[in-house]
Every structure is written in structure tokens, then in C-alpha cells.
C-alpha positions as CSV (number, residue, x, y, z in Angstrom):
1,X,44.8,104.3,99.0
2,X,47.6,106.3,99.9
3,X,48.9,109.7,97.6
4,X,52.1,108.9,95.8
5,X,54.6,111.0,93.5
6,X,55.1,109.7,90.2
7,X,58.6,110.1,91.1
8,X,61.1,110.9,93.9
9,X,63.2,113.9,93.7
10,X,66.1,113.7,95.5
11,X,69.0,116.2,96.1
12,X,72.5,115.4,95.2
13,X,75.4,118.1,96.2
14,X,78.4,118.9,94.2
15,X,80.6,120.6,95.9
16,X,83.7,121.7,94.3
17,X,86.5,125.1,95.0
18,X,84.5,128.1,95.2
19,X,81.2,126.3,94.1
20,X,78.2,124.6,95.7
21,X,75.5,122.5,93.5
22,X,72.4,121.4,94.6
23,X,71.6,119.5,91.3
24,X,68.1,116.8,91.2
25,X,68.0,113.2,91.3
26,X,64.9,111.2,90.2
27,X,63.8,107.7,91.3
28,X,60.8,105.6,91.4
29,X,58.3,106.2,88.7
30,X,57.1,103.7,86.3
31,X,59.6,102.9,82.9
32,X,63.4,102.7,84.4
33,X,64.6,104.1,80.9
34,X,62.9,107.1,81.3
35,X,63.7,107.5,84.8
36,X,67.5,107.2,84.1
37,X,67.0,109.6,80.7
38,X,65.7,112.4,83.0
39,X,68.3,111.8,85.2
40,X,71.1,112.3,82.4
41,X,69.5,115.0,80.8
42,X,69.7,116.7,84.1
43,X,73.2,116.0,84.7
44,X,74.3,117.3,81.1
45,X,71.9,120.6,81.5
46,X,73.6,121.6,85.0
47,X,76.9,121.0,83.2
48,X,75.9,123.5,80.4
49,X,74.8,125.9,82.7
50,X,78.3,125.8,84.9
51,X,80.5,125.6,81.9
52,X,78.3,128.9,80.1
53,X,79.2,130.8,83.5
54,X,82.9,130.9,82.6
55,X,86.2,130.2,85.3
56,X,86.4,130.5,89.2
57,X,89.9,131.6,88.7
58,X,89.3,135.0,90.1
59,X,89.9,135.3,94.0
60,X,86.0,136.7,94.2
61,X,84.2,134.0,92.0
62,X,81.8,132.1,93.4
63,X,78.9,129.6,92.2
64,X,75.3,128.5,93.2
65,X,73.3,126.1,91.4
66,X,69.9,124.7,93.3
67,X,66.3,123.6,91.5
68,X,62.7,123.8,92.3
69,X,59.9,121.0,91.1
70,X,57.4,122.8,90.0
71,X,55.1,119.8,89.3
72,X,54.8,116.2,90.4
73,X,51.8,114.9,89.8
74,X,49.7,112.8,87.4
75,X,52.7,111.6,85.7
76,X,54.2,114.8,84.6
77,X,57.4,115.7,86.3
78,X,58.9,119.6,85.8
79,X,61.8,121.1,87.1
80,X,63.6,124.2,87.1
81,X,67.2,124.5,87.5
82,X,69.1,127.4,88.4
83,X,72.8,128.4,88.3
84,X,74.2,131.8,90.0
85,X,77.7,132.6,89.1
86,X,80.0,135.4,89.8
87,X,83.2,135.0,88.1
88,X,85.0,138.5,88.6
89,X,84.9,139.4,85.3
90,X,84.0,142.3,83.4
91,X,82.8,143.2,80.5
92,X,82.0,146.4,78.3
């Protein structure tokens, strides 16, 4: 019997002026609720990080976001995402 993931991870990028998001996407897996519960819980924690980070507006502002799966196995799926932003400003 082959070795399977309880899920596939997937990358999806977002790409937009100034920023570049490398943001997960699960399939697969068992329960088809769950699957697309992860998936929206992911989309709206991405969206929390890049609207936390403040505006692009400045000429030098830029944005990363990208993730790492830290476990898939045995049914238990973790990620961690991570959102770099420089956004030009300052503050004292």
C-alpha cells in the first residue's frame, strides 16, 4: 500500500502592484466541509495579515507573503503562513 497525505497542499499566487502572495490551497482529504473550511479560513487569515501591514502607496513598499506545512500526516494538517511587508512608513 502506497504512502498518501491526508491532504494536498497546493500553491495558489496572488499577484497584485508591488506585492507577490504565495498563499495555500488544500484538496483531497476525507470530509469535503472541512476541506473547504480550511481553505476559507486560510484565505480570510492571509487577508488579515495584508490588510494589518498597512498601504503600498509609498514608491518603496513592497509585499511577500508565502507558507510552510509543517505537518501532514496522520490526519493532522498545520501550516504556517507568513507575510513580509515594507510599506515606507515610519514611525516613532
Amino acid at each position: 500500500m502506497a504512502f498518501q497525505s491526508p491532504v494536498v497542499v497546493q500553491s495558489s499566487k496572488a499577484t497584485f502592484p508591488k506585492a507577490e502572495l504565495w498563499i495555500p490551497y488544500v484538496s483531497g482529504g476525507k470530509n469535503p466541509q472541512a476541506i473547504h473550511s480550511i481553505n476559507q479560513q486560510i484565505r480570510e487569515a492571509a487577508q488579515e495579515l495584508v490588510a494589518s501591514q498597512g498601504s503600498l502607496d509609498d514608491p518603496r513598499a513592497e509585499m511577500q507573503g508565502f507558507y510552510e506545512v509543517k505537518t501532514n500526516e496522520k490526519d493532522i494538517l498545520s501550516l504556517t503562513i507568513y507575510n513580509y511587508a515594507y510599506t515606507g512608513e515610519h514611525t516613532e
